[in-house]
C-alpha positions in Angstrom: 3.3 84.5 69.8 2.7 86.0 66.5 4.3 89.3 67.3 7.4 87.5 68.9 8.1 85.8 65.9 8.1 88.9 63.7 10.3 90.6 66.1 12.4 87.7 66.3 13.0 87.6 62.1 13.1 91.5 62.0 15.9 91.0 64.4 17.5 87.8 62.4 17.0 89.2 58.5 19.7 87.3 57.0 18.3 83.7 58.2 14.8 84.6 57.2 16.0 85.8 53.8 17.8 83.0 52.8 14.8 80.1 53.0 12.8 82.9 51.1 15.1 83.3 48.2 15.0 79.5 47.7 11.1 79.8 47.9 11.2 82.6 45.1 13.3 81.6 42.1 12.7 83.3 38.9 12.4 79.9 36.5 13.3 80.1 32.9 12.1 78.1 30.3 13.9 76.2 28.6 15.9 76.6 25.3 14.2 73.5 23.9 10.8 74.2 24.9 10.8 77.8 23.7 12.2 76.4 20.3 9.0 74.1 20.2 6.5 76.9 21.2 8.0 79.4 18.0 7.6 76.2 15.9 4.3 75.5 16.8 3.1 79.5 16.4 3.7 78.7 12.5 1.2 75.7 12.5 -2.0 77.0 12.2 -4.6 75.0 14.3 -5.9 72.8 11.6 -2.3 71.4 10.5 -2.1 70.5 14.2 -5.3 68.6 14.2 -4.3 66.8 11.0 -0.7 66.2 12.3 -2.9 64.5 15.4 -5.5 62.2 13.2 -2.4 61.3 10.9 -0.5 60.3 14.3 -3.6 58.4 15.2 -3.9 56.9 12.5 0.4 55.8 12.1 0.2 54.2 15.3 -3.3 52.4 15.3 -3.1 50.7 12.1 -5.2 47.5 12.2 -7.8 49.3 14.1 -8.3 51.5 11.6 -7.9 48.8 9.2 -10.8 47.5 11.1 -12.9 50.2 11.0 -11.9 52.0 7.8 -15.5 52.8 7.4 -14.4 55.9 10.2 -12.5 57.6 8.0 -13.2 57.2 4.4 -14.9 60.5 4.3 -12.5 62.9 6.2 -10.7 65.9 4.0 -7.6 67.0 4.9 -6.6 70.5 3.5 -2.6 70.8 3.9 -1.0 69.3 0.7 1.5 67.2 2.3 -0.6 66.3 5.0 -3.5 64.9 2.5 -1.0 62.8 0.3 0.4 60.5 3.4 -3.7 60.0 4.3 -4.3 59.0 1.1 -1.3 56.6 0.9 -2.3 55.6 4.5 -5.6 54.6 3.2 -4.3 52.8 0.3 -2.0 50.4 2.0 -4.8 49.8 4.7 -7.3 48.4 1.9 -4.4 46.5 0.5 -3.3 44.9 2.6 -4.7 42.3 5.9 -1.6 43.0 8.2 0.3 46.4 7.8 2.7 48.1 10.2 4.4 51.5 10.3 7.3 50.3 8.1 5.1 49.6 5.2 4.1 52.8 5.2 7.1 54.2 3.1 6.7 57.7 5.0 9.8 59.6 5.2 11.4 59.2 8.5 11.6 63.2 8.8 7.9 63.2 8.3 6.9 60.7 10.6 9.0 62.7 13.4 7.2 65.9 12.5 4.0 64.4 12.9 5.2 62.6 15.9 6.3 66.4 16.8 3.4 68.2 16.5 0.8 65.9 17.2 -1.4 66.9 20.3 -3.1 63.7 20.9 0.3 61.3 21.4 0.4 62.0 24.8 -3.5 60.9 25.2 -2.9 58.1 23.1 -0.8 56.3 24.9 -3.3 56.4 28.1 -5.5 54.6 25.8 -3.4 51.9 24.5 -6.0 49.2 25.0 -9.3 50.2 25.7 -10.5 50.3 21.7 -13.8 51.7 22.5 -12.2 55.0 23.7 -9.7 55.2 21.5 -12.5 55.5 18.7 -14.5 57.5 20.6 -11.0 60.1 20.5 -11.1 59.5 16.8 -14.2 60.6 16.2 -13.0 63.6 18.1 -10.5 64.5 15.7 -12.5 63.5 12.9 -15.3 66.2 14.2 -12.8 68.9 15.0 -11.5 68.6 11.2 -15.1 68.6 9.7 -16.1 71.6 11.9 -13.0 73.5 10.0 -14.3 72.1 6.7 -17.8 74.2 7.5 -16.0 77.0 8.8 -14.3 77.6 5.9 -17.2 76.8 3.9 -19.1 79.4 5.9 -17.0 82.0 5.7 -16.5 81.6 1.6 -20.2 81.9 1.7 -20.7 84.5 3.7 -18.4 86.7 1.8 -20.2 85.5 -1.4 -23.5 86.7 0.2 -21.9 89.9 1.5 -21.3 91.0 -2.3 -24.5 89.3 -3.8 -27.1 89.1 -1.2 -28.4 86.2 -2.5 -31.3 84.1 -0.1 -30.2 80.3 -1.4 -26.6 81.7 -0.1 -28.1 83.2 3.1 -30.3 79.8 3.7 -26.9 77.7 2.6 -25.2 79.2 5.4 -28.1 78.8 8.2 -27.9 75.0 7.1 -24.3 75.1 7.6 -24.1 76.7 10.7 -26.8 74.0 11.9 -24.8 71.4 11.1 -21.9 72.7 12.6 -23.8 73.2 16.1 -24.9 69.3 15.7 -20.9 68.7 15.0 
C-alpha cells in the first residue's frame, strides 16, 4: 500500500505540493513584538524584576497595605524605580483605603511598568487566592535580595582580589551562604 501511494504522489506532484506548502510557512514575527524584544534587551534583568514587584505592588494595594511588614526592607537599585516604591510606601502608611489614582504616578510610568513587568500575566491567574499571591511576592522579593548579594559579592571579591584580606574572604563565604539559603 505504502509503495502505491508514493508512486501515486511521484506521479501527481502538483496536488501533493500544494497541502505541503500550506504545512510549511515561513512565519515572521511581528513588527510589534520585535519592537518589544529590542526594548526589553536595554532592561537589564534587575530593572525587570523591580518593574514586576512595583506592578505587584500598583495593583495589590490593600494587601500590601495589609501586610506592609513584607516589604519594608526591600532595596531597589534603579533611581526612578526606588522613588515611586518609596512614595508607594508612603501613601500605603497613610492612608486606610488607597487606590491606583492616589498614587500620583505618571501615567507614562505606570504603562512602562505595566510594559515590562514579567509577572502581570501571572497575576492575574491569581486574582483571589491571597495566600499565593504572597507566596509570588516573596518571590520577587527574594529574586531582588539575591541581586543585592550578588553585587555585594562581587564588590568584595574585587576588594579581596587587590587586598587579600581574610575578614573580606570570610565576608564573602557568609554572603554566598546566605544567598544559597535565598
Amino acid at each position: 500500500l505504502e509503495f502505491f501511494l508514493e508512486k501515486i504522489s511521484s506521479l501527481t506532484p502538483n496536488t501533493n505540493q500544494s497541502k505541503y506548502k500550506s504545512l510549511f510557512k515561513k512565519t515572521k514575527s511581528l513588527k510589534i513584538t520585535q519592537a518589544h524584544f529590542n526594548e526589553t534587551k536595554n532592561l537589564s534583568s534587575i530593572e525587570i524584576k523591580e518593574f514586576s514587584f512595583l506592578y505587584f505592588l500598583i495593583n495589590n494595594l490593600s494587601l500590601i497595605r495589609n501586610n506592609i511588614n513584607l516589604i519594608q526592607d526591600v532595596k531597589l537599585f534603579s533611581a526612578e524605580n526606588k522613588i515611586i516604591f518609596e512614595s508607594i510606601v508612603k501613601k500605603i502608611s497613610m492612608n486606610d483605603e488607597i487606590s491606583i489614582n492616589d498614587l500620583s504616578i505618571d501615567s507614562q510610568i505606570l504603562n512602562k511598568i505595566s510594559k515590562f513587568a514579567s509577572v502581570k500575566h501571572i497575576l492575574n491567574k491569581l486574582e483571589n487566592d491571597e495566600y499565593k499571591l504572597i507566596e509570588l511576592l516573596k518571590e520577587i522579593i527574594r529574586d531582588i535580595k539575591n541581586y543585592e548579594l550578588e553585587a555585594r559579592i562581587e564588590e568584595l571579591e574585587s576588594k579581596f582580589s587587590k587586598d587579600l584580606n581574610e575578614n573580606t574572604f570570610n565576608e564573602i563565604r557568609q554572603l554566598k551562604k546566605l544567598q544559597k539559603i535565598n
